[in-house]
DRENDO-1510 file (C-alpha; in Angstrom, 1 decimal, always signed):
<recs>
REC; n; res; u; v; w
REC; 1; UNK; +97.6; +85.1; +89.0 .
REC; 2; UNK; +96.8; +84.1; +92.6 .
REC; 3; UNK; +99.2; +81.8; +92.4 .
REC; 4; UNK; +102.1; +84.4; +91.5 .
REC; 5; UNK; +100.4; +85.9; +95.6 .
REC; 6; UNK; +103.5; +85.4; +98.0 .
REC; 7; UNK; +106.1; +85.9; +95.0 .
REC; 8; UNK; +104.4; +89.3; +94.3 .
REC; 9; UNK; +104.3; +90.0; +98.1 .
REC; 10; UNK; +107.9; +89.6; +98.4 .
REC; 11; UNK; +108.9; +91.8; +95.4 .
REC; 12; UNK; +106.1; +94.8; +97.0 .
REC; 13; UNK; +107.6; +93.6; +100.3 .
REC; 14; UNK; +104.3; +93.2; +102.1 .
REC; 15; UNK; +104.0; +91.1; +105.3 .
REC; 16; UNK; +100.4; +90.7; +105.2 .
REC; 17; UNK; +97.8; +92.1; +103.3 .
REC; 18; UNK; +94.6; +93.2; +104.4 .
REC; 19; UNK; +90.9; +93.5; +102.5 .
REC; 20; UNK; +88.3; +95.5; +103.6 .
REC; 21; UNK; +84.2; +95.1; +102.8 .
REC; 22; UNK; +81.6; +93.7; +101.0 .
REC; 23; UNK; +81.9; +90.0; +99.2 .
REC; 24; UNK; +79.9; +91.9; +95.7 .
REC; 25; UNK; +81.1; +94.5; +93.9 .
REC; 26; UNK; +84.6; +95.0; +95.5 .
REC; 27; UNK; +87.0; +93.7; +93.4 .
REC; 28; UNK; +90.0; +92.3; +95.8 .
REC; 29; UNK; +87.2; +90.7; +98.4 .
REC; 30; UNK; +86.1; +88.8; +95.1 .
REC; 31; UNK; +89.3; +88.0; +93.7 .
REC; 32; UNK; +90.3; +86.6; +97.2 .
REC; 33; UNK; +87.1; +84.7; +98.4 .
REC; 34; UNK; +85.4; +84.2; +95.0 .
REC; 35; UNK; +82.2; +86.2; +95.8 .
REC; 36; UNK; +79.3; +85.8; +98.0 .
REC; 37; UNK; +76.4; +87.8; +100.0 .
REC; 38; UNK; +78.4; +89.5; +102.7 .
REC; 39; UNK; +77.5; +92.5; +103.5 .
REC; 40; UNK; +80.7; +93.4; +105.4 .
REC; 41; UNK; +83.9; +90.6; +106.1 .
REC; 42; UNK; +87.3; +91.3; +106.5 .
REC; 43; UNK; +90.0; +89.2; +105.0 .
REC; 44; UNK; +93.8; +89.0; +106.1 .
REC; 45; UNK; +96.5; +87.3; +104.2 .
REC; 46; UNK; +99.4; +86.9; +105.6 .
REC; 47; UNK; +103.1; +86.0; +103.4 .
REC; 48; UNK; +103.3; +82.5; +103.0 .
REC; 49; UNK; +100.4; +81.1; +104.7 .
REC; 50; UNK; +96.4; +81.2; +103.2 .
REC; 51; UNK; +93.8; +83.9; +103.4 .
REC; 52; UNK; +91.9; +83.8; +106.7 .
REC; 53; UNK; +88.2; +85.3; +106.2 .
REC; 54; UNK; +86.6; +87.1; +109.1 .
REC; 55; UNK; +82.8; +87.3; +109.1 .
REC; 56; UNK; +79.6; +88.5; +110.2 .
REC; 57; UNK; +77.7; +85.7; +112.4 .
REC; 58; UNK; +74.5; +86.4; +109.8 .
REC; 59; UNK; +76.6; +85.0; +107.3 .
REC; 60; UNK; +78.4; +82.0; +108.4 .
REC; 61; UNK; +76.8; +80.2; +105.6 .
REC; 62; UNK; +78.3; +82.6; +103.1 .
REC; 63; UNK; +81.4; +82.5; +104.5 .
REC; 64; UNK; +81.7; +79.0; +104.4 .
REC; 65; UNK; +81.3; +78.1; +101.0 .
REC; 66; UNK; +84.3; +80.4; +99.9 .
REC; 67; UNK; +86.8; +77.6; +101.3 .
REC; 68; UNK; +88.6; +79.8; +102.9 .
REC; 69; UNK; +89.9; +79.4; +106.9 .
REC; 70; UNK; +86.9; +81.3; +108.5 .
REC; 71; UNK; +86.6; +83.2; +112.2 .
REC; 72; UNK; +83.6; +84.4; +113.5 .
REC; 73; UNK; +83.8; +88.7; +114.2 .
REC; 74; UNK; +81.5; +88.2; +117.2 .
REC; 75; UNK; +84.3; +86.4; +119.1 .
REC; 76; UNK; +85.9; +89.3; +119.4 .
REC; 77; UNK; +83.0; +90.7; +121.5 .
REC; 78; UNK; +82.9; +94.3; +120.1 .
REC; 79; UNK; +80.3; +95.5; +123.2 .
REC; 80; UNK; +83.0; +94.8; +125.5 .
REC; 81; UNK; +85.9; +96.9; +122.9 .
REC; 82; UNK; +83.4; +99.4; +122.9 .
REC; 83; UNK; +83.5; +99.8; +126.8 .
REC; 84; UNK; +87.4; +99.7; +126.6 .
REC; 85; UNK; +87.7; +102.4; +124.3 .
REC; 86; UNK; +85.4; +104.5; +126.3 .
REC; 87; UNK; +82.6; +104.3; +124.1 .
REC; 88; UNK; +84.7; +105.2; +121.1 .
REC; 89; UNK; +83.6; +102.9; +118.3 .
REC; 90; UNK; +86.3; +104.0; +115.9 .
REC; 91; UNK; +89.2; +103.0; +118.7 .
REC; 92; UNK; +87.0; +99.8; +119.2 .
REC; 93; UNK; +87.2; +98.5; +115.9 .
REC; 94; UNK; +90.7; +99.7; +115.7 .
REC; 95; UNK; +91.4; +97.4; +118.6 .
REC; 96; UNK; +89.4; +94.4; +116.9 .
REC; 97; UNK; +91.6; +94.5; +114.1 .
REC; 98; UNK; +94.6; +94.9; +116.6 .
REC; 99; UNK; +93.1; +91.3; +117.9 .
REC; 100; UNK; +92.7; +89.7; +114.8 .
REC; 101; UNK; +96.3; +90.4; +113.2 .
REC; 102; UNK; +98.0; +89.4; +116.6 .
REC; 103; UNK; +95.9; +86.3; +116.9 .
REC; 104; UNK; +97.9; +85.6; +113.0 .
REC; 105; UNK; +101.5; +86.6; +114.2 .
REC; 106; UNK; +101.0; +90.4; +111.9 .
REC; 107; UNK; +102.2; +92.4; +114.7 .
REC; 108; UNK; +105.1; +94.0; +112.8 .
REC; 109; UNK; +106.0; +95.4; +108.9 .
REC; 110; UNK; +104.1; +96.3; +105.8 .
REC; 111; UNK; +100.3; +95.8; +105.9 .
REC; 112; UNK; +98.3; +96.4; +102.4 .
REC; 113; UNK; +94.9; +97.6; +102.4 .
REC; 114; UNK; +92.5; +96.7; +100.0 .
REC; 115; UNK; +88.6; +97.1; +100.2 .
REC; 116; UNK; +85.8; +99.3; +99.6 .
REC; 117; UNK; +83.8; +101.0; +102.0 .
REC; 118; UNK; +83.3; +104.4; +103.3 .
REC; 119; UNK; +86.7; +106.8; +103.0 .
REC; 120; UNK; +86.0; +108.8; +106.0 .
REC; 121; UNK; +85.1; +105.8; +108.7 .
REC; 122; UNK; +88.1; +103.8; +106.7 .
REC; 123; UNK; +90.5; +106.8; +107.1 .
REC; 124; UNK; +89.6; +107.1; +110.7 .
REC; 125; UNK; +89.7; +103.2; +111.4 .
REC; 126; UNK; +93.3; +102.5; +110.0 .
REC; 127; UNK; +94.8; +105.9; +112.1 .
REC; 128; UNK; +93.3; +104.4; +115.1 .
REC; 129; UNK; +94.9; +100.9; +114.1 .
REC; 130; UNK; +98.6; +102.7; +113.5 .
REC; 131; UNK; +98.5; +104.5; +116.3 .
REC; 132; UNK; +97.5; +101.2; +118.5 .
REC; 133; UNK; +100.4; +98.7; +116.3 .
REC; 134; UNK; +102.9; +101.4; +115.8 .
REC; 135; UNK; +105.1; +97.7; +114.2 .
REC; 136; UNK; +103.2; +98.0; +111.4 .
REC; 137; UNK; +103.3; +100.0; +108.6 .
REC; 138; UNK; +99.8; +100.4; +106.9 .
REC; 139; UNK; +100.0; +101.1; +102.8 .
REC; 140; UNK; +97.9; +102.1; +100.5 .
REC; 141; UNK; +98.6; +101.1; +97.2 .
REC; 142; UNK; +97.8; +103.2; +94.2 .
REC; 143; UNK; +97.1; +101.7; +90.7 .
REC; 144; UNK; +100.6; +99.7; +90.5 .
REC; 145; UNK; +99.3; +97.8; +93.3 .
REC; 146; UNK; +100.3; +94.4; +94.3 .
REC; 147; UNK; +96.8; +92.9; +94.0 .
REC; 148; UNK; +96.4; +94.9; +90.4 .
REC; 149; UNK; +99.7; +93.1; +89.4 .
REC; 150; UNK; +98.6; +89.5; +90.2 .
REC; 151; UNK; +95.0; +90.3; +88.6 .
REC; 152; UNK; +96.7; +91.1; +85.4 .
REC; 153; UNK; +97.1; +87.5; +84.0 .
REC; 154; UNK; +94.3; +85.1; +84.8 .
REC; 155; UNK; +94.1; +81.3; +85.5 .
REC; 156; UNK; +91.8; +78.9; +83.0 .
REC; 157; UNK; +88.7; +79.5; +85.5 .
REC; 158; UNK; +88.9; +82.5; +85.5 .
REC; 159; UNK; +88.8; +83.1; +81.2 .
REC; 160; UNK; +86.1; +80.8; +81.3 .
REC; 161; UNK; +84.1; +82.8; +83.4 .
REC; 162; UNK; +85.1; +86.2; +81.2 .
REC; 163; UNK; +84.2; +83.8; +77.9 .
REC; 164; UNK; +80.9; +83.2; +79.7 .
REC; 165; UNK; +80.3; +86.3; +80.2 .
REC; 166; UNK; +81.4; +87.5; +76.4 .
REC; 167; UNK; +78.4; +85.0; +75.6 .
REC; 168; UNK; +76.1; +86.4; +77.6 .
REC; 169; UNK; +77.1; +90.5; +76.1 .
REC; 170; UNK; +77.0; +89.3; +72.5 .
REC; 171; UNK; +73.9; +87.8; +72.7 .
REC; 172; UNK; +72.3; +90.9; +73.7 .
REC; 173; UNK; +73.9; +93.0; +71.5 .
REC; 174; UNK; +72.1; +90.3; +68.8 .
REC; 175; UNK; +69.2; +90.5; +70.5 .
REC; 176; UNK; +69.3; +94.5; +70.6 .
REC; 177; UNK; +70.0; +94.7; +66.7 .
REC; 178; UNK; +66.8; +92.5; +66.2 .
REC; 179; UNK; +64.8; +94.9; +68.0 .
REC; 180; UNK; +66.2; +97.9; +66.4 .
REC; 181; UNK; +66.1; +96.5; +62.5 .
REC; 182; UNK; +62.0; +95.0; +63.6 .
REC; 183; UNK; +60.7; +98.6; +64.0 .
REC; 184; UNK; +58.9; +100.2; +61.0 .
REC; 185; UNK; +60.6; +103.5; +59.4 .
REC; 186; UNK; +59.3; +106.9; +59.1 .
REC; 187; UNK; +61.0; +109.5; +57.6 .
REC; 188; UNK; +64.1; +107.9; +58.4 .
REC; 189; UNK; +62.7; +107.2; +62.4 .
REC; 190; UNK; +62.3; +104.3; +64.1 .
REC; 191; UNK; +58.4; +104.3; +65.3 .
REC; 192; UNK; +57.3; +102.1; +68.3 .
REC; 193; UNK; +53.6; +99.8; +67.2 .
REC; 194; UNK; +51.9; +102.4; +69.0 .
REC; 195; UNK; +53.1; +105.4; +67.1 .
REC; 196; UNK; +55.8; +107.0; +69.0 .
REC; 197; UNK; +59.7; +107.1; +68.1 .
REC; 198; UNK; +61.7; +104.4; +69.7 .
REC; 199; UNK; +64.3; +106.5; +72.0 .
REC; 200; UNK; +67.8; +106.0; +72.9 .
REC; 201; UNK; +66.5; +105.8; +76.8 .
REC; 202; UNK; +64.1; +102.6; +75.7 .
REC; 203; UNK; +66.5; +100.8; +74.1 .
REC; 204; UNK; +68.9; +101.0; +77.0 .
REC; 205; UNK; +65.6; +99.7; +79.1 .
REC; 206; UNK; +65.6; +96.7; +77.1 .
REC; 207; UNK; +69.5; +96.0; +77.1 .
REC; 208; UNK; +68.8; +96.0; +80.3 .
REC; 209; UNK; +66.4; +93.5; +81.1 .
REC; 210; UNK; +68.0; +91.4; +78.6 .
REC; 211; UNK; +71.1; +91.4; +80.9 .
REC; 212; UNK; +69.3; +90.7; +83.9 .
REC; 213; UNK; +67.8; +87.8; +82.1 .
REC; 214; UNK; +70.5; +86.4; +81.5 .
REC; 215; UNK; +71.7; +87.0; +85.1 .
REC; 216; UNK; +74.5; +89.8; +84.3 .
REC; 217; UNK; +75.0; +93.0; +86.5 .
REC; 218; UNK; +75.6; +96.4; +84.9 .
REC; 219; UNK; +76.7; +98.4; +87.4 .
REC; 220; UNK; +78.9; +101.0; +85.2 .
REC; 221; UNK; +75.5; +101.7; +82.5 .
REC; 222; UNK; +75.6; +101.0; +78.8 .
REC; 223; UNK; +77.2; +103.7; +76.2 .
REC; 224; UNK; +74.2; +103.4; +73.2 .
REC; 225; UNK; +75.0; +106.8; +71.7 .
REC; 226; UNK; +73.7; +108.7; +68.1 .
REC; 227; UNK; +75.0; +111.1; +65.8 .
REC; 228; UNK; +77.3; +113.8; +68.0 .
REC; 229; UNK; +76.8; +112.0; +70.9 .
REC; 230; UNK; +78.6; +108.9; +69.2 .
REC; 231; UNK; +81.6; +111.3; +68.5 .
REC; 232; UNK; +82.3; +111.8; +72.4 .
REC; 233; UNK; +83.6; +108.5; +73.1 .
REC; 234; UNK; +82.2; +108.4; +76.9 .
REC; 235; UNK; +78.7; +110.1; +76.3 .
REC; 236; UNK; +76.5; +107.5; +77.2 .
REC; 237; UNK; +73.6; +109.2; +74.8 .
REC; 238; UNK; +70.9; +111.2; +75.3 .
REC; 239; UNK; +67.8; +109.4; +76.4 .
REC; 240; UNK; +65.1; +111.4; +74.6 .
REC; 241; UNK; +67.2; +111.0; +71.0 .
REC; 242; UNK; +65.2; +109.5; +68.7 .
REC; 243; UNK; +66.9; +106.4; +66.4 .
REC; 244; UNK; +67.2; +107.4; +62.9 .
REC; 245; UNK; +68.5; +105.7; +60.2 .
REC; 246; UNK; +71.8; +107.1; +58.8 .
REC; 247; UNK; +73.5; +108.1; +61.9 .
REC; 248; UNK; +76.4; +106.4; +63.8 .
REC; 249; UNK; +75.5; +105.1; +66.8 .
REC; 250; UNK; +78.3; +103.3; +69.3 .
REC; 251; UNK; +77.4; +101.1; +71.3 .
REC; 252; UNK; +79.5; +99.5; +74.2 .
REC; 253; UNK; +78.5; +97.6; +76.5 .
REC; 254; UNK; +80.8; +96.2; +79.5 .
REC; 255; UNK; +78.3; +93.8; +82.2 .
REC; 256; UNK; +79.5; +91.7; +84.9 .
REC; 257; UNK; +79.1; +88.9; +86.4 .
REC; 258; UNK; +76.3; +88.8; +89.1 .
REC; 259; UNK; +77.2; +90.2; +92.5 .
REC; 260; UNK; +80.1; +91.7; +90.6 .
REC; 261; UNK; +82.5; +89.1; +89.5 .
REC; 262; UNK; +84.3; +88.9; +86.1 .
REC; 263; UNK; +83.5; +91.9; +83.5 .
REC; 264; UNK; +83.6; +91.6; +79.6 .
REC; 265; UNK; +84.0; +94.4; +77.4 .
REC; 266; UNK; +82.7; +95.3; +73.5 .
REC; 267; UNK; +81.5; +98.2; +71.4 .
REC; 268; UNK; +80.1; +97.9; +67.8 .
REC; 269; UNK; +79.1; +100.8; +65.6 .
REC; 270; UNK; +76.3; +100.3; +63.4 .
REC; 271; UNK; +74.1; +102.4; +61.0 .
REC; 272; UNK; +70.3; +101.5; +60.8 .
REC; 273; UNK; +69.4; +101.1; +57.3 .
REC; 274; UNK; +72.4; +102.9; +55.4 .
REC; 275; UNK; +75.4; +104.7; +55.6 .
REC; 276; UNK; +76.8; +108.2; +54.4 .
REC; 277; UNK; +79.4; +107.9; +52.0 .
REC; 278; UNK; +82.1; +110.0; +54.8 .
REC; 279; UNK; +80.6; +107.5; +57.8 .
REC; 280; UNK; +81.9; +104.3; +55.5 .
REC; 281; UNK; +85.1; +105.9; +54.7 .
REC; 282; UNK; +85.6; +106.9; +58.7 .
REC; 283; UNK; +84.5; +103.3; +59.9 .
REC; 284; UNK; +87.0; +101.6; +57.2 .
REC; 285; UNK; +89.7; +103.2; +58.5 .
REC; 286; UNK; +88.9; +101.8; +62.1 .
REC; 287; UNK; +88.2; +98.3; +60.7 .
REC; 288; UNK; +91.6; +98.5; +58.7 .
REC; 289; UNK; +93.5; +99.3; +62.4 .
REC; 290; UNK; +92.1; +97.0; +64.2 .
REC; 291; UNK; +92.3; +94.4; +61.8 .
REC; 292; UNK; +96.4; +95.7; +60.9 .
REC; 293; UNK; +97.2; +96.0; +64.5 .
REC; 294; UNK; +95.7; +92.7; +65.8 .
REC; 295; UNK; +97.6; +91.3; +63.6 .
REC; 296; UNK; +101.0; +92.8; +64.8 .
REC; 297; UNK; +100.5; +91.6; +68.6 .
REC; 298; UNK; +102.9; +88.7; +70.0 .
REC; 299; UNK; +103.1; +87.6; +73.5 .
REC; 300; UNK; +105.8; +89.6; +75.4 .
REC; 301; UNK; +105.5; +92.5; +74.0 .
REC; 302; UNK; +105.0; +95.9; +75.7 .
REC; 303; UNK; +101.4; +97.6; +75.3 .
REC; 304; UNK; +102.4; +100.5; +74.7 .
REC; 305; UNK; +104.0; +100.0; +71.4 .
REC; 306; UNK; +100.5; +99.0; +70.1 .
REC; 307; UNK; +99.5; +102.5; +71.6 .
REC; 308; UNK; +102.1; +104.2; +69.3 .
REC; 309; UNK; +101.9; +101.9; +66.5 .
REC; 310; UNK; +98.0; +102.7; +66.4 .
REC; 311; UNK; +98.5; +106.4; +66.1 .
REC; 312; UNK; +101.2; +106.4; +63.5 .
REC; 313; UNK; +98.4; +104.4; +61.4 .
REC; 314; UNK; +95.7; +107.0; +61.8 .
REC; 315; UNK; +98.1; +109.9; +61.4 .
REC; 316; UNK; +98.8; +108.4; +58.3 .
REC; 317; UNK; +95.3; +108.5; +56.9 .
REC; 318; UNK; +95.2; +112.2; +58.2 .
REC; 319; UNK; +93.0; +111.7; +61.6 .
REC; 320; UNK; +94.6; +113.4; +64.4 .
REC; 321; UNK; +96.0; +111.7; +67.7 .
REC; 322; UNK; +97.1; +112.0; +71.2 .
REC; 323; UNK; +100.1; +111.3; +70.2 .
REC; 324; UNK; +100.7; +115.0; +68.0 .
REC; 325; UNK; +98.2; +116.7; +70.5 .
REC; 326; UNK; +97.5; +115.0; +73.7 .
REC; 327; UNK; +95.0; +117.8; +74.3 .
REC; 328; UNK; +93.2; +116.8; +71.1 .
REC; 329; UNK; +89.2; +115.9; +71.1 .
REC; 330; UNK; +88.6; +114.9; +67.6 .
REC; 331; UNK; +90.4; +112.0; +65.9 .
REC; 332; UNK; +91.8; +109.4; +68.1 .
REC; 333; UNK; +91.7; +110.6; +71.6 .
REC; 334; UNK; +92.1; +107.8; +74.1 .
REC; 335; UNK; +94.1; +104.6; +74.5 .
REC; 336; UNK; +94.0; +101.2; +72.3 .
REC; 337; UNK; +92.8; +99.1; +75.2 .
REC; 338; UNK; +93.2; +98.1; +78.4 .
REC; 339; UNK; +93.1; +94.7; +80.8 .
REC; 340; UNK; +90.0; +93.7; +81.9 .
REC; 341; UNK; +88.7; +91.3; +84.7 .
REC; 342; UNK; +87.0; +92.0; +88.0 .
REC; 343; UNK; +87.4; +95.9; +87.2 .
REC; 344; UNK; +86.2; +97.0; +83.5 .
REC; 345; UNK; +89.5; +98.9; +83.1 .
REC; 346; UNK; +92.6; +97.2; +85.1 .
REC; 347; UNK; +95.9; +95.8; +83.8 .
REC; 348; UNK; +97.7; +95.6; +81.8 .
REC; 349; UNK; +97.7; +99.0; +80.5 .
REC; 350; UNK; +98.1; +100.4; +76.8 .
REC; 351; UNK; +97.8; +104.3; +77.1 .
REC; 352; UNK; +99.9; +107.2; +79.2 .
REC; 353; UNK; +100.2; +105.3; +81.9 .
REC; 354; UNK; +101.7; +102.0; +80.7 .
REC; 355; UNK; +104.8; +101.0; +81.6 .
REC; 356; UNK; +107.3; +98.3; +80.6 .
REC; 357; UNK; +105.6; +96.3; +82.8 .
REC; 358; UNK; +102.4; +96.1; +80.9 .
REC; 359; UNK; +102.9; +93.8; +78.9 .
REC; 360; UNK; +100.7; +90.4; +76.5 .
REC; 361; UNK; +102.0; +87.7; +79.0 .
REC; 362; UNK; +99.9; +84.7; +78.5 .
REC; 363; UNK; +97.0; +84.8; +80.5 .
REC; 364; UNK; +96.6; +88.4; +80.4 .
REC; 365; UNK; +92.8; +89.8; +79.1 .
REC; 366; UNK; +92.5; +93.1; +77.4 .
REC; 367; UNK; +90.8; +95.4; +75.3 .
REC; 368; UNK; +91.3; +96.4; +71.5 .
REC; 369; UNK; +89.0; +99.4; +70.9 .
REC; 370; UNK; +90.6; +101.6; +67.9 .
REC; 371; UNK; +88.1; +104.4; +67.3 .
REC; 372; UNK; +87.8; +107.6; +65.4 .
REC; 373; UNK; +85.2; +110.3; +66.9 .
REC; 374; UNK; +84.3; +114.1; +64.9 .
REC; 375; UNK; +81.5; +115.1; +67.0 .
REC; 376; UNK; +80.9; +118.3; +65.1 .
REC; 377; UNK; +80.4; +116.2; +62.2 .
REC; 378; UNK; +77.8; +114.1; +64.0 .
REC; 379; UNK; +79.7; +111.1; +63.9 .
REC; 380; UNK; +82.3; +109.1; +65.6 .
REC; 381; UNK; +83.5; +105.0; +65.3 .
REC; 382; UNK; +84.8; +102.7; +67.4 .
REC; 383; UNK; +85.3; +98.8; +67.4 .
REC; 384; UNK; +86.3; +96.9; +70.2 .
REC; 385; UNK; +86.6; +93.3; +71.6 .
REC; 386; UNK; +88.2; +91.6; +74.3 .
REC; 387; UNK; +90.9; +89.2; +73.8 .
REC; 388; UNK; +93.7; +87.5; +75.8 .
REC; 389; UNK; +96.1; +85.6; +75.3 .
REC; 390; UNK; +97.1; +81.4; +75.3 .
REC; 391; UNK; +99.2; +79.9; +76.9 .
REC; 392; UNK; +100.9; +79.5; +73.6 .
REC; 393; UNK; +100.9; +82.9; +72.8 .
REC; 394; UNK; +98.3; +83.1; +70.2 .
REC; 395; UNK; +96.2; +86.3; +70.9 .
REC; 396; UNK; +92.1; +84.8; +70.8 .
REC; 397; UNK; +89.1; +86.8; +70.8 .
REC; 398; UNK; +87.5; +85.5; +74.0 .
REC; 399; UNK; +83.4; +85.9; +72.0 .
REC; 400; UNK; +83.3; +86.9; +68.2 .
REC; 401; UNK; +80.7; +88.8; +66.4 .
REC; 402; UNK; +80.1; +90.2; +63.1 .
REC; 403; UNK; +81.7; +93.7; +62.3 .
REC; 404; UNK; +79.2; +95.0; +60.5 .
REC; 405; UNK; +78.7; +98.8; +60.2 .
REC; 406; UNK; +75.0; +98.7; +58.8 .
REC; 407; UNK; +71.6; +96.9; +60.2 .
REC; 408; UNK; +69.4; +96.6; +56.8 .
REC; 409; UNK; +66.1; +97.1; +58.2 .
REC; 410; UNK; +63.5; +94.4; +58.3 .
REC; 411; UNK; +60.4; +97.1; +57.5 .
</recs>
């Protein structure tokens, strides 16, 4: 949590960190500041003491409402660092930063950077800095990051806001199986009133205005996927398939918060109509793991025995898994879930790359997605909500919705 920030800076033994970028859509400006319209800010944090928030004079108003200790980036008169550097803008805004950091007493020792922006002016930038601070030492943090370890358990505002947001997905998903089960059938397609087949491409249309409606972003797209497409877990679906009834389609959807903020993640698989005798049996035996597995969880435990645990249940219905084959790309091919916050996948993790670390502390939001994908068969299943867990340790589905694998049509 941001709480846990200085504690987790000594352990990573960071003197300061430093963020980098927009106020939307950049994950450690949002976790820091809460969010806002700035186009460009810098934020330094330095151990022990609060977040200072540099700004653009444009957006002073912006700046202000985060709370946070603010300085204006025109008083460092860039024109003039411009003229020092010899009309070297990269050496100028090196020597800005070189300003701002002494002016906090970060003159020496390990300086994280976090942001988003462009990787060649950023690259440039943070040699120019090094070379003009040679006291500091400038890291880059992979995914074990500081940042990424206090993001992993979350404070009460901060589930509300992913609650909210699980709202706001499932009632579009309802308000995309209304539209789907309203269409009349021919020859098992879906037919729009004026005679054409209702597409894969126009139903992702409307999930999207249904989101923006309801004031959610959806940066990353929406997975709405039929038949083989729905048995390659990440093909987002092809938008001239037509919707027909009979067929698996998966749909998961993962929206944000406006401007970025808090993600929530969920998939469903429905049939339209009816299902095949072989797609019942395959989504029963995804229901009947997630349902088993769910069970099993208790706070403190490592993720990665769920990881394990799911496998040896769908080996032992006679589905292949990562676990025999990692190389395998029918069966169950990818991880049980994963964290989820201001990223859509963050920790703590549940697949190859989780660690003791990862683990269902309370506070911590994640992903249980089970799913079983045989594309050459034209099908594939997959079931997924988002969860976290209490302060007590029970594990709570943060927005529930029926399970159902088949729509009856309403024509």
């Amino acid at each position: 949590m941001k709480s846990d920030l200085d504690t987790l800076m000594h352990t990573y033994q960071l003197d300061a960190i430093l963020v980098t970028g927009p106020g939307q859509h950049n994950p450690a400006m949002v976790y820091l500041t809460g969010g806002g319209h700035m186009t460009n800010a810098d934020l330094i944090k330095k151990y022990g003491e609060e977040p200072v928030l540099f700004f653009n004079p444009m957006e002073r108003d912006e700046a202000a409402r985060t709370g946070l200790r603010t300085k204006n980036l025109a008083d460092y008169k860039l024109n003039e660092l411009i003229k020092e550097a010899g009309g070297d803008q990269i050496k100028a805004t090196a020597l800005r930063y070189k300003l701002m950091l002494s002016e906090l007493g970060v003159t020496r020792g390990r300086v994280a950077i976090y942001g988003k922006g462009e990787i060649g002016a950023g690259y440039a930038i943070f040699s120019a800095l090094q070379t003009e601070m040679p006291g500091l030492s400038l890291v880059g943090e992979s995914g074990d990051s500081m940042l990424m370890q206090a993001m992993s358990t979350k404070d009460p505002q901060e589930i509300e806001r992913i609650r909210r947001m699980g709202r706001i997905t499932t009632a579009v998903v309802g308000e995309t199986a209304e539209f789907l089960t309203s269409h009349t059938v021919n020859d098992e397609i879906l037919f729009k009133p004026d005679g054409t087949p209702l597409t894969i491409g126009e139903v992702k249309r409307h999930i999207n205005l249904w989101l923006a409606e309801r004031e959610a972003d959806n940066p990353e797209g929406t997975i709405f996927a039929i038949g083989r497409d729905a048995g390659v877990p990440h093909s987002t679906g092809t938008a001239t398939d037509v919707l027909r009834l009979g067929q698996t389609i998966v749909y998961d959807i993962f929206p944000c918060e406006t401007g970025g903020g808090y993600y929530y993640d969920f998939t469903r698989t429905w049939c339209l109509g009816y299902a095949p005798d072989p797609v019942q049996a395959l989504y029963q035996d995804v229901l009947d793991v997630y349902l088993q597995v769910i069970s099993e969880m208790q706070v403190g435990t490592a993720c990665k025995i769920y990881q394990e645990r799911t496998c040896a249940l769908f080996e032992a219905n006679g589905h292949p898994t990562i676990k025999t084959n990692p190389a395998v790309q029918e069966g169950y091919v990818h991880s049980l879930g994963h964290g989820l916050g201001l990223r859509v996948h963050e920790r703590p993790w549940f697949g190859a790359t989780a660690s003791d670390a990862d683990r269902l502390e309370p506070g911590a939001v994640f992903t249980i997605e089970p799913g079983l994908y045989y594309p050459e068969k034209g099908m594939g299943v997959r079931l997924e909500n988002s969860a976290w867990v209490r302060p007590g340790g029970q594990i709570e589905v943060l927005a529930e919705y029926p399970m159902d694998l088949v729509l009856p049509m309403k024509m």
